[in-house]
C-alpha positions in Angstrom: -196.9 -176.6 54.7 -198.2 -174.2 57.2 -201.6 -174.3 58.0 -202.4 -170.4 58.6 -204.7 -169.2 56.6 -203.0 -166.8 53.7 -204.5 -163.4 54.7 -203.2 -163.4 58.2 -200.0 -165.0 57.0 -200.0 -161.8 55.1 -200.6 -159.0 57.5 -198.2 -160.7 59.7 -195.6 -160.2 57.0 -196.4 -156.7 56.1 -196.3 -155.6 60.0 -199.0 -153.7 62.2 -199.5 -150.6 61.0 -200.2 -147.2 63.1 -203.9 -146.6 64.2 -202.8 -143.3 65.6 -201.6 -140.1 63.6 -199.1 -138.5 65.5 -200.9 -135.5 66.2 -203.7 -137.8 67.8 -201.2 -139.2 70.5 -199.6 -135.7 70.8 -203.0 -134.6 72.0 -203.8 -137.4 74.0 -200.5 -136.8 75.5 -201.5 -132.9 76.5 -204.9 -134.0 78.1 -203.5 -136.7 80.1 -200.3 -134.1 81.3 -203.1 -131.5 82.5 -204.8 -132.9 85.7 -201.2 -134.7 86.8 -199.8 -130.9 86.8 -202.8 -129.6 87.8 -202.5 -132.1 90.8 -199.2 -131.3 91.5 -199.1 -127.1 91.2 -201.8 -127.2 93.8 -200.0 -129.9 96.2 -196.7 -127.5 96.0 -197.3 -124.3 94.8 -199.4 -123.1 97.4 -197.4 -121.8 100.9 -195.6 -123.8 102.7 -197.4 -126.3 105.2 -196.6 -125.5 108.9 -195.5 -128.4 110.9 -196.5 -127.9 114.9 -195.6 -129.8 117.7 -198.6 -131.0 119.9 -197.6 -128.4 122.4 -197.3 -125.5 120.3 -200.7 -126.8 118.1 -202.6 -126.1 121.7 -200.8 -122.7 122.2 -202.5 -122.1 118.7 -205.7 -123.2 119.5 -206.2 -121.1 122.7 -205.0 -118.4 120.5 -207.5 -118.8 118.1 -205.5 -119.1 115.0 -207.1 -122.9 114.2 -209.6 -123.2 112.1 -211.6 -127.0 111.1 -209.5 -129.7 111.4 -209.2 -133.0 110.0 -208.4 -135.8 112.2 -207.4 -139.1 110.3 -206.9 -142.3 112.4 -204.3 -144.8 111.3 -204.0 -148.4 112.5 -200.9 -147.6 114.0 -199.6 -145.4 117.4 -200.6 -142.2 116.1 -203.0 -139.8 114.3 -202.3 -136.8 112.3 -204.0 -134.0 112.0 -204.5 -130.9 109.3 -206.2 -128.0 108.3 -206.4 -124.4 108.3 -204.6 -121.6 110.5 -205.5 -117.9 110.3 -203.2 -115.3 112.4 -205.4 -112.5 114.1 -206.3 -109.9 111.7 -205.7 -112.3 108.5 -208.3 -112.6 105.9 -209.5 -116.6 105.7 -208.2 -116.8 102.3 -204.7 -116.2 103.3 -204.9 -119.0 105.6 -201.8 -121.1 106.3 -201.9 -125.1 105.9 -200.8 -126.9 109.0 -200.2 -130.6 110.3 -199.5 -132.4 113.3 -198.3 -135.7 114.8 -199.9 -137.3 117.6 -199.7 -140.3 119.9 -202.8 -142.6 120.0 -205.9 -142.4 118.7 -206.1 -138.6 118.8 -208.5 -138.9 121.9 -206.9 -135.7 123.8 -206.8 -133.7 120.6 -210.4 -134.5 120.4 -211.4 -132.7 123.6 -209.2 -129.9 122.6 -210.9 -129.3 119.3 -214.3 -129.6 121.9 -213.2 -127.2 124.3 -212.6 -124.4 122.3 -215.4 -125.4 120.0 -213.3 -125.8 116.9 -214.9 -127.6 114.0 -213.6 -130.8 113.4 -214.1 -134.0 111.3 -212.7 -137.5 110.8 -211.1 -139.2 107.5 -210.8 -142.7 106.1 -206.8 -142.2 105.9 -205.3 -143.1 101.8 -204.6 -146.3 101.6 -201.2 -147.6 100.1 -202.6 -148.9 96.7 -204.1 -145.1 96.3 -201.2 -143.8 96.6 -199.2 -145.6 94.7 -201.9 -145.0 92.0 -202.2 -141.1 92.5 -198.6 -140.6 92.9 -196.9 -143.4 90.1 -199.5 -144.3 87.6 -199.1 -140.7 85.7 -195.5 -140.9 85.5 -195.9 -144.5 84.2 -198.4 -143.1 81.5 -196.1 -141.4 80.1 -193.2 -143.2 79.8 -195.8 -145.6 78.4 -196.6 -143.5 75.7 -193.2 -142.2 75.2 -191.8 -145.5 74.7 -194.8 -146.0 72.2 -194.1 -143.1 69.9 -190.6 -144.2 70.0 -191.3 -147.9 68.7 -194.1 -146.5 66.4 -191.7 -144.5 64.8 -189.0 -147.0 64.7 -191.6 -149.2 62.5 -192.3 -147.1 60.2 -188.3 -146.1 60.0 -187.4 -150.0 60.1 -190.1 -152.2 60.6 -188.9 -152.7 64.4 -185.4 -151.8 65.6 -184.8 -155.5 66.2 -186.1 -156.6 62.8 -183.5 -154.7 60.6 -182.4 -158.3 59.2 -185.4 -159.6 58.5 -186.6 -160.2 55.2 -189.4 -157.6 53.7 -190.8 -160.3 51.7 -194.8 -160.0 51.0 -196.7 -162.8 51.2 -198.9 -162.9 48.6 -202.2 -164.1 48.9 -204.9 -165.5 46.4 -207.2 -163.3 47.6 -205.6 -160.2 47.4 -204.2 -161.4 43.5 -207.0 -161.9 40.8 -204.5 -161.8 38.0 -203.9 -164.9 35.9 -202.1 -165.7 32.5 -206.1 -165.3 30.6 -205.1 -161.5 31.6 -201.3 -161.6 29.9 -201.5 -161.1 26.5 -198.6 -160.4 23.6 -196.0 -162.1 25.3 -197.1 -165.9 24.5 -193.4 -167.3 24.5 -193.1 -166.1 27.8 -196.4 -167.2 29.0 -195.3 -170.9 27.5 -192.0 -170.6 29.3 -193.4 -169.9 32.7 -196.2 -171.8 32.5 -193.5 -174.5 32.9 -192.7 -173.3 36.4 -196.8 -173.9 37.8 -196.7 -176.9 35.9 -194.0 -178.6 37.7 -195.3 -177.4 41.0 -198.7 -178.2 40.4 -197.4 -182.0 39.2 -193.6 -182.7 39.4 -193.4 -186.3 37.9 -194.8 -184.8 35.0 -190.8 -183.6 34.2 -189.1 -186.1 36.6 -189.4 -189.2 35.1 -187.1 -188.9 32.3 -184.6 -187.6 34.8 -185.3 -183.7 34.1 -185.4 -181.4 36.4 -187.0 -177.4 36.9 -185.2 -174.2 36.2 -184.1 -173.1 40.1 -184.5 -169.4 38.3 -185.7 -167.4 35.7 -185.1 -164.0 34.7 -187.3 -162.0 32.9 -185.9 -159.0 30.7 -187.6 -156.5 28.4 -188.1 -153.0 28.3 -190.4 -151.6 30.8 -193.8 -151.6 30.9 -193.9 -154.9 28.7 -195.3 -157.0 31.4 -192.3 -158.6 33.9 -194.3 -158.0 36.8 -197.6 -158.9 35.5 -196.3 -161.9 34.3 -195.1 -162.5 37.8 -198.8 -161.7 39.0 -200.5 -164.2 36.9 -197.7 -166.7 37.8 -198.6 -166.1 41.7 -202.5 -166.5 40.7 -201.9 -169.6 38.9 -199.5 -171.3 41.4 -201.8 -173.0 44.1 -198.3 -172.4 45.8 -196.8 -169.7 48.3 -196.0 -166.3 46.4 -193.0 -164.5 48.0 -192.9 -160.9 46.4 -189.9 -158.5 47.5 -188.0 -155.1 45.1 -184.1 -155.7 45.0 -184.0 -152.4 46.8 -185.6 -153.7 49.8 -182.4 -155.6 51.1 -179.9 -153.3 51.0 -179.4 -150.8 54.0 -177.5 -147.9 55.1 -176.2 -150.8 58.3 -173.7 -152.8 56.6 -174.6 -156.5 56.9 -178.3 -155.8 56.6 -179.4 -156.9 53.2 -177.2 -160.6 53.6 -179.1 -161.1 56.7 -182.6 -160.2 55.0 -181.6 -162.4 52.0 -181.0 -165.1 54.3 -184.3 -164.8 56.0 -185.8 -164.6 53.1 -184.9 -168.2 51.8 -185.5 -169.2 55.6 -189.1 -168.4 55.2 -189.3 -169.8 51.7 -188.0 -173.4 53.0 -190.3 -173.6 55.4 -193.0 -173.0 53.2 -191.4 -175.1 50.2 -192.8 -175.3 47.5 -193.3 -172.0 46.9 -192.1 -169.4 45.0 -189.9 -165.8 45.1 -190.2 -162.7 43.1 -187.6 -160.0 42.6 -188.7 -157.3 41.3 -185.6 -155.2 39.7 -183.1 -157.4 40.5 -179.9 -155.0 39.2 -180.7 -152.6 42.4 -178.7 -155.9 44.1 -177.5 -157.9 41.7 -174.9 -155.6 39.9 -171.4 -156.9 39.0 -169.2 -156.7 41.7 -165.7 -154.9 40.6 -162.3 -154.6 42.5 -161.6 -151.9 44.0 -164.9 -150.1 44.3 -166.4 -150.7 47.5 -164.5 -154.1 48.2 -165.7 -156.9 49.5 -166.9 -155.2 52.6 -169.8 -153.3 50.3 -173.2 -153.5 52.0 -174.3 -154.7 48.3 -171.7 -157.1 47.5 -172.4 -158.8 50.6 -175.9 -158.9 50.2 -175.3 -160.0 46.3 -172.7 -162.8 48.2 -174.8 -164.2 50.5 -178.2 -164.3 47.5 -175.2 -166.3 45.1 -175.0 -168.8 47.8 -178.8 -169.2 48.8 -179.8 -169.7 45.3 -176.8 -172.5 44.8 -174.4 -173.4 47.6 -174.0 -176.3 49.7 -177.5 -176.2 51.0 -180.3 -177.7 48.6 -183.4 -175.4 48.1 -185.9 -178.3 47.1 -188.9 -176.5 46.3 -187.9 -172.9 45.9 -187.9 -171.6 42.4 -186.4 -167.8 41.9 -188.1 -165.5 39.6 -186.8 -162.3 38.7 -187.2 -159.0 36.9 -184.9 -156.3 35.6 -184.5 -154.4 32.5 -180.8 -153.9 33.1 -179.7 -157.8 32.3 -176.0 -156.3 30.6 -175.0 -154.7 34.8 -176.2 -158.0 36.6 -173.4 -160.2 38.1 -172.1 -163.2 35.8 -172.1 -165.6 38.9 -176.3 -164.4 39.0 -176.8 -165.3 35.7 -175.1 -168.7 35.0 -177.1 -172.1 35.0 -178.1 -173.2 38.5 -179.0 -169.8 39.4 -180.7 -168.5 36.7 -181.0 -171.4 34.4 -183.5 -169.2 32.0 -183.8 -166.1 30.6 -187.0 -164.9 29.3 -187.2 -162.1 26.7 -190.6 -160.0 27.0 -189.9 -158.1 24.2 -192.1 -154.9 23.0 -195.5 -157.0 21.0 -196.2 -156.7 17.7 -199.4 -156.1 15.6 -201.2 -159.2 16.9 -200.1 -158.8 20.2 -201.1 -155.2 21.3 -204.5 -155.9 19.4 -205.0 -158.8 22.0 -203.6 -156.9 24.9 -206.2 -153.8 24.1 -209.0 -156.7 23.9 -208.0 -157.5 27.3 -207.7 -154.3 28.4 -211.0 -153.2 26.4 -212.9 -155.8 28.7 -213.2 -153.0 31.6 -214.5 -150.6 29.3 -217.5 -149.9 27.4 -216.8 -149.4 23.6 -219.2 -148.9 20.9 -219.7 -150.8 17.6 -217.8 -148.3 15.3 -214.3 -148.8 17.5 -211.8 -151.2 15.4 -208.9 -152.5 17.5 -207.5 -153.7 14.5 -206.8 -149.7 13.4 -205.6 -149.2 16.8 -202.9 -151.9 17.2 -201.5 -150.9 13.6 -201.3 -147.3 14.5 -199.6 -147.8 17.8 -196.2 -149.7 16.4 -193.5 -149.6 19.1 -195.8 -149.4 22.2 -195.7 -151.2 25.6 -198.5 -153.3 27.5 -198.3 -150.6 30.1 -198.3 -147.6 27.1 -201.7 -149.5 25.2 -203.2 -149.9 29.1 -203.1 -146.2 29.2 -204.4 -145.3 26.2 -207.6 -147.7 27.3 -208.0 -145.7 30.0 -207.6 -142.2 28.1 -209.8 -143.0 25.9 -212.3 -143.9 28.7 -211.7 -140.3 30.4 -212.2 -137.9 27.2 -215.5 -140.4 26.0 -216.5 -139.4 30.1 -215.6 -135.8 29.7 -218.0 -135.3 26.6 -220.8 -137.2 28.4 -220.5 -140.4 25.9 -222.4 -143.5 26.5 -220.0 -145.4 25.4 -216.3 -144.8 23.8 -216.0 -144.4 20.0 -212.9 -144.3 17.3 -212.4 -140.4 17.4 -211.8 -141.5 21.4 -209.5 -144.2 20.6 -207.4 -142.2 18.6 -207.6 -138.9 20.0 -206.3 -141.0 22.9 -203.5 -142.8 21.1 -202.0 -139.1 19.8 -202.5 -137.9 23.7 -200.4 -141.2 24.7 -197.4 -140.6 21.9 -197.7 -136.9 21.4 -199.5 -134.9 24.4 -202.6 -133.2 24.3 -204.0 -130.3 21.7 -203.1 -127.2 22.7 -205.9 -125.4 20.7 -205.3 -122.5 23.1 -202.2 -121.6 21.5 -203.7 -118.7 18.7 -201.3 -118.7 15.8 -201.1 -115.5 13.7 -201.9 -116.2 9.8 -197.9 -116.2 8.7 -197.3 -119.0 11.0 -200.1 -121.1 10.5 -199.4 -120.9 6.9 -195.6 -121.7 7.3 -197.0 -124.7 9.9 -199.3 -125.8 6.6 -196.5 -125.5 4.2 -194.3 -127.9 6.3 -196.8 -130.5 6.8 -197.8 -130.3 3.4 -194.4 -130.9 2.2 -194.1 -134.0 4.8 -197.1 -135.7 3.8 -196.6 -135.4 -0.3 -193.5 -137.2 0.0 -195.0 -139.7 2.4 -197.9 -140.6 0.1 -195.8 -140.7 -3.3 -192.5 -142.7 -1.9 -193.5 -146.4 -2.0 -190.6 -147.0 -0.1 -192.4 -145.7 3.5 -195.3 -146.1 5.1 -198.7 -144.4 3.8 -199.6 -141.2 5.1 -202.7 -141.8 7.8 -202.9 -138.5 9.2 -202.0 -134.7 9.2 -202.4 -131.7 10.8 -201.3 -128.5 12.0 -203.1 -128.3 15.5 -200.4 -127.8 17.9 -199.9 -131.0 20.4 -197.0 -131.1 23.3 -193.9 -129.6 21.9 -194.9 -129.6 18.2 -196.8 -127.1 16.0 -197.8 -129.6 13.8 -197.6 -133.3 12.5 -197.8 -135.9 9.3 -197.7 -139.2 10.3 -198.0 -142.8 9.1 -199.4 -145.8 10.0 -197.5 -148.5 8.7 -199.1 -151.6 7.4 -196.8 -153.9 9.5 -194.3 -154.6 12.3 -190.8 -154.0 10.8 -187.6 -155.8 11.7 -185.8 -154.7 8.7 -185.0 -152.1 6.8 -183.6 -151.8 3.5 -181.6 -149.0 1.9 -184.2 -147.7 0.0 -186.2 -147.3 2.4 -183.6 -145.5 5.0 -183.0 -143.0 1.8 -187.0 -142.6 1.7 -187.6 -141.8 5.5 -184.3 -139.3 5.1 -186.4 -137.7 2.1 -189.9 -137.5 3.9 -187.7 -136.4 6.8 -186.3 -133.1 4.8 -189.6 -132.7 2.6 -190.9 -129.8 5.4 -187.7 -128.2 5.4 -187.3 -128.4 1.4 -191.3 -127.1 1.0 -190.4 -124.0 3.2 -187.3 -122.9 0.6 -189.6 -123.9 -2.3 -192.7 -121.8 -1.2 -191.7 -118.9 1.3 -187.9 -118.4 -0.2 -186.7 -119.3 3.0 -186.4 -121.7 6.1 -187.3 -121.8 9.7 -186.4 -123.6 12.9 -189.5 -125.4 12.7 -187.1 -128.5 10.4 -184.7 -128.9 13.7 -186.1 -132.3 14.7 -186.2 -133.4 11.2 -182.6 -132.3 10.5 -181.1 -133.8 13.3 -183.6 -137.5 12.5 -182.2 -137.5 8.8 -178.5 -137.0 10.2 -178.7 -139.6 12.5 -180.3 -142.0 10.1 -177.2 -141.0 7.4 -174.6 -141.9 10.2 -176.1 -145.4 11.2 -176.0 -146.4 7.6 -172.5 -145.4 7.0 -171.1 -146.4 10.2 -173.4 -149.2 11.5 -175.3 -151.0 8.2 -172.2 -150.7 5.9 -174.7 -148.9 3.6 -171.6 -146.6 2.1 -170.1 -147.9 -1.5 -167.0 -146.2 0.1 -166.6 -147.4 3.4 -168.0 -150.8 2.3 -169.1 -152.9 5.2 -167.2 -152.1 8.0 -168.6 -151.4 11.8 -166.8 -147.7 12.6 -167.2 -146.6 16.1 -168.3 -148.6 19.3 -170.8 -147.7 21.6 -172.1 -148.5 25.1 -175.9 -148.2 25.9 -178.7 -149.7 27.8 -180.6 -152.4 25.7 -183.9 -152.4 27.0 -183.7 -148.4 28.3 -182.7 -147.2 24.9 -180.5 -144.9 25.7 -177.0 -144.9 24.8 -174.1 -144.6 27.2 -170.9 -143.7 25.4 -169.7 -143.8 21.5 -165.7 -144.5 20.8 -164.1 -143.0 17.8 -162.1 -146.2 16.8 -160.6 -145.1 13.9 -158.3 -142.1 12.0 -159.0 -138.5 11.6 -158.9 -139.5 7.5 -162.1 -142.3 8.4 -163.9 -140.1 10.7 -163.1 -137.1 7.4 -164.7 -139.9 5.3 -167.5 -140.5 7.2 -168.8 -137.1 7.4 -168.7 -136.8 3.5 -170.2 -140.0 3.6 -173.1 -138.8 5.6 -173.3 -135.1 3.5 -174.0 -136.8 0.3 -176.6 -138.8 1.1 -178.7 -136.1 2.9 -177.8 -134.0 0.0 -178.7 -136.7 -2.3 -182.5 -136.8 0.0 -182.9 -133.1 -0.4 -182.1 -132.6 -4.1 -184.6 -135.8 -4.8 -187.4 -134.0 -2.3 -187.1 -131.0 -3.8 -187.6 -132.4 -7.2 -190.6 -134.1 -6.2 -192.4 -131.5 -4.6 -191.2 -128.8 -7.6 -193.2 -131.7 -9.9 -196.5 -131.8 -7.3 -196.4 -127.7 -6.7 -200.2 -127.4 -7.5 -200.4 -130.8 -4.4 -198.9 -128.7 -2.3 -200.5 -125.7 -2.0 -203.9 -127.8 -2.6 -203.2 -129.8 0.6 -201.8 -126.5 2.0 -205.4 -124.8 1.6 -207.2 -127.8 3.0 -204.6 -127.8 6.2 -206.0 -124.1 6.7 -209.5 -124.8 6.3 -209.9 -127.9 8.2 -207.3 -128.3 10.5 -206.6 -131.8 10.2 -207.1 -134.5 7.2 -207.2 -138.1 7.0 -205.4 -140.1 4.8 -208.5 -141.1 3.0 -209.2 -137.4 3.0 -205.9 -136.7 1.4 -206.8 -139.1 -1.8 -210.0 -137.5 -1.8 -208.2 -134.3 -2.0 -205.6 -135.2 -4.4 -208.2 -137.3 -7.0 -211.6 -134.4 -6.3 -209.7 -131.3 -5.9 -211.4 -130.8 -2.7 -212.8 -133.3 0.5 -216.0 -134.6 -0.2 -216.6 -136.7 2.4 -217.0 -133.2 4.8 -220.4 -131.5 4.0 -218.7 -127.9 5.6 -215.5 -126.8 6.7 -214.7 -127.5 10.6 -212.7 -124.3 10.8 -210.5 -125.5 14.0 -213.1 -128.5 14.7 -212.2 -131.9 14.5 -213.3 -134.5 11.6 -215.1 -137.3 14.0 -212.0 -139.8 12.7 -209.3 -137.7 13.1 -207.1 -136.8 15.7 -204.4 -134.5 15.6 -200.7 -135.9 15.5 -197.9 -134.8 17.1 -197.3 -131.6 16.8 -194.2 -129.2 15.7 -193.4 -128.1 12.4 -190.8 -130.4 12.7 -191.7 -134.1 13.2 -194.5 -136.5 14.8 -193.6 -139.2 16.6 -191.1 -139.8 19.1 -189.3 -142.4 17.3 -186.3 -144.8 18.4 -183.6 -145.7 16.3 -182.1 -149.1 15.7 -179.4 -147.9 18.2 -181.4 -147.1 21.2 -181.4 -143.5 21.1 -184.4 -141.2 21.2 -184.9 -138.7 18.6 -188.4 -136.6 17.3 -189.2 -138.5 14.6 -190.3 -137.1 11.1 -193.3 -136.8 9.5 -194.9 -140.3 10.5 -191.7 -142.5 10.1 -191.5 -145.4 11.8 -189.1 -146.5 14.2 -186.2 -148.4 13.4 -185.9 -151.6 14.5 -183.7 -152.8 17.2 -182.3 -155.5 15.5 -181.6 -153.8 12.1 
């Protein structure tokens, strides 16, 4: 293994980086140009030197045109002499430079100078290596320099003109990586899985002896921001092993050839430091399936894909070098990437549940200072359907409003406040309302949270409001008391209900509707159409699949949808869909026509404090009025509560058991991706 130590190993790999801004060495450039010109304008601009002959030099002196001379003795057969000339009648600042040759040692033009008593003096003549240095050494600077900016900027373009197919993998040092799997939390099958891989490296008999051998890859998948690379992190600070690190978009280049030849130096440098291991970070940028006919087999990527099939399993052996990689594209990568002896596992990191984002705020919660009323607990049940990376962030907002109101410490109205600035976006309490719209914005709400807390078939109602937050004008939402990864038809009918209760509260009490019930029309239309097409949840239909679709399975996002059936289906469908929201609305309209004096109570309360609880609402709904508030707030927030989302339409941003992202309604809860 190689001896040098890890943090030089690593700023060898990243490269030397520039100690000089440009503008630095363009000015160090200008001062170094000005005394070589200098030099030079006053060597050649001045007039033209006169060159006499010894003869016509003593016609000059007798005329009295010389003035002091220099005499400068050479080694040699000769001596030259210079200095300055004046005609008669010429000013001595007009005075001509002039030079001469002669034999000897100068001795006669000595006692001519003496004669006609002109001044005259004696110089050390310039030696060679003076010259040289006077004449070549600023020309040398700057080519110097010039060849410097050039290869300076050639790094940064390239990392060195000559280093285009070398490898861009980081060495990763311990030093520099403090993460470890104590700092991974909600992903403990994963953790399990590649705690396998430092295992093994740390003591390979352990799975030889029985004749077993290690994964040569693994691939992690999941949605993003559940973890991939952090899981990588804590594998590279648990590994007493080399850590190569490198993004899938770092081989490819516009040069073709490029990327094989980093791939191939990449494994290079990994054998020699074997065992180790390497890290690629999105792995589709390189790894996609290769098709005939688009690009060919002269594609810069497909040749860099080529050349990374055969380093992970060709004819050579790579004892010692274990691949790990990330994507959350797994359905684009390259089914020669993905079959045993390449990448012998996959790992799923999928979104955590309950238990899981309550131990990944703990971990996260370590960095902060909470105070003794903050339950995690609350938090991890009110935040279904977030990421690692999602509940990091709300940590850290949390952290910044406690610091804007000059808290010691951060407290549940911080939390929460946080979690609804996470999902929803901030209050906008800027945004002044005039009394018909605030009382339309109650009346929606009001009809959204009724339904939510008299259907047993959805989740309780923890929270409403009518403060405006991001897009919305107002929010009801739920917190649900588990992790769904079901749903049954009941409750699809419920969250279509709850869904139109705003909508149907707005015809009830105002004799009209609004625009406000767009979100929550086009949630309760989507949720009708999955359960006739996709859940077989039509009587009909029956159980049939109608319709295929293309989409991205851990981007949620769908692609395309095929019709793949008749006109007279597709006429079946839509009735299909029309009676059960019309069945929904004629079954929310009946409720809230039975709880009329609910609704206007809770619509009262929305007006006078803003927001409610849903502890507030059953002291509402049992008392007639909130008890638990000694005065109205009038626009202030109740310590626990923080608004929702907002729009009179729906709360949350839910996704649907197909992928796709749609405002959800009044605190309904996502559907699961497996439903």
């Amino acid at each position: 293994m190689d001896q040098t130590p890890k943090k030089q190993r690593n700023k060898q790999s990243e490269g030397p980086e520039p100690k000089f801004s440009a503008r630095q060495i363009a000015i160090f450039l200008a001062l170094l140009m000005v005394p070589s010109l200098l030099y030079y304008g006053n060597k050649y601009s001045q007039s033209s030197v006169k060159e006499f002959q010894y003869s016509e030099f003593k016609t000059a002196v007798r005329e009295g045109w010389i003035g002091q001379t220099v005499i400068s003795s050479t080694d040699s057969a000769y001596s030259v002499a210079s200095g300055d000339m004046t005609a008669r009648g010429m000013e001595a600042t007009n005075a001509q430079q002039f030079y001469l040759v002669v034999g000897g040692e100068g001795e006669d033009l000595r006692k001519l100078l003496e004669e006609y008593n002109i001044p005259f003096g004696y110089k050390k003549p310039s030696t060679l290596l003076w010259m040289v240095l006077v004449n070549v050494l600023p020309i040398l600077l700057i080519i110097g320099i010039l060849y410097f900016l050039f290869m300076r900027q050639v790094r940064v373009a390239g990392k060195g003109a000559m280093n285009f197919g070398k490898s861009r993998a980081k060495l990763l040092s311990r030093e520099r990586n403090k993460v470890t799997f104590m700092d991974v939390a909600g992903a403990e099958e994963a953790k399990d899985e590649l705690n396998e891989i430092v295992e093994f490296l740390k003591d390979p008999k352990k799975f030889q002896r029985l004749g077993g051998r290690i994964p040569k890859g693994v691939l992690m998948v999941g949605s993003p921001g559940t973890g991939k690379t952090l899981l990588a992190k804590a594998i590279a600070g648990e590994a007493d092993v080399p850590f190569f690190s490198i993004s899938g978009s770092d081989f490819v280049e516009m040069f073709v050839g490029v990327g094989a030849s980093r791939v191939r130096d990449m494994f290079e440098q990994a054998k020699k430091h074997a065992p180790c291991l390497i890290f690629i970070d999105e792995i589709d940028a390189v790894g996609r399936s290769r098709f005939s006919g688009i690009g060919g087999g002269h594609d810069e990527r497909e040749q860099t894909l080529n050349a990374l099939l055969v380093e992970m399993d060709g004819f050579e052996v790579n004892e010692g070098v274990i691949i790990i990689a990330a994507t959350n594209r797994p359905d684009v990568l390259d089914r020669a990437l993905l079959r045993p002896g390449r990448f012998d596992r996959q790992v799923v990191i999928d979104l955590p549940d309950v238990r899981g984002r309550e131990a990944i705020l703990k971990v996260h919660a370590r960095k902060v200072k909470l105070s003794r009323n903050v339950k995690l607990s609350v938090i991890a049940k009110g935040t279904p359907g977030f990421s690692g990376a999602e509940l990091a962030n709300l940590i850290n907002e949390a952290a910044l409003l406690a610091a804007r109101a000059n808290k010691k410490s951060i407290d549940q109205h911080d939390m929460e406040e946080a979690r609804d600035k996470v999902a929803f976006g901030r209050e906008r309490r800027s945004r002044q309302l005039d009394v018909k719209d605030k009382r339309a914005t109650a009346i929606h709400e009001s009809g959204h949270a009724i339904l939510q807390h008299l259907l047993e078939e959805v989740d309780p109602i923890h929270k409403v409001t009518i403060i405006p937050r991001g897009m919305y004008m107002g929010a009801s939402f739920s917190l649900p008391e588990k992790d769904r990864y079901n749903l049954w038809q009941k409750e699809m009918q419920g969250l279509i209900t709850v869904a139109l209760g705003g909508r149907v509260a707005e015809r009830i009490f105002l004799n009209d509707i609004s625009t406000g019930a767009k979100a929550d029309i086009l949630q309760a239309t989507h949720y009708a159409h999955s359960m006739v097409c996709e859940y077989g949840m039509s009587d009909k239909l029956g159980p049939v699949a109608l319709g295929e679709k293309e989409e991205h399975l851990f981007l949620a996002r769908e692609v395309t949808r095929s019709q793949a059936y008749s006109e007279e289906t597709a006429r079946a469908i839509d009735e299909e869909v029309h009676r059960i929201i019309s069945e929904c609305n004629e079954r929310a309209h009946q409720i809230l026509t039975e709880h009329r004096k609910e609704v206007e109570l809770l619509t009262e309360a929305l007006l006078e404090y803003e927001t409610l609880s849903g502890e507030e609402l059953q002291e509402l709904f049992d008392h007639g009025k909130v008890i638990s508030r000694k005065s109205p707030l009038s626009g202030d927030k109740d310590p626990e509560a923080t608004g929702g989302d907002q729009g009179t339409e729906t709360e949350a941003n839910a996704k649907d058991a197909e992928g796709d992202t749609f405002p959800a309604g009044p605190g309904i809860s996502n559907l699961p991706a497996n439903a």
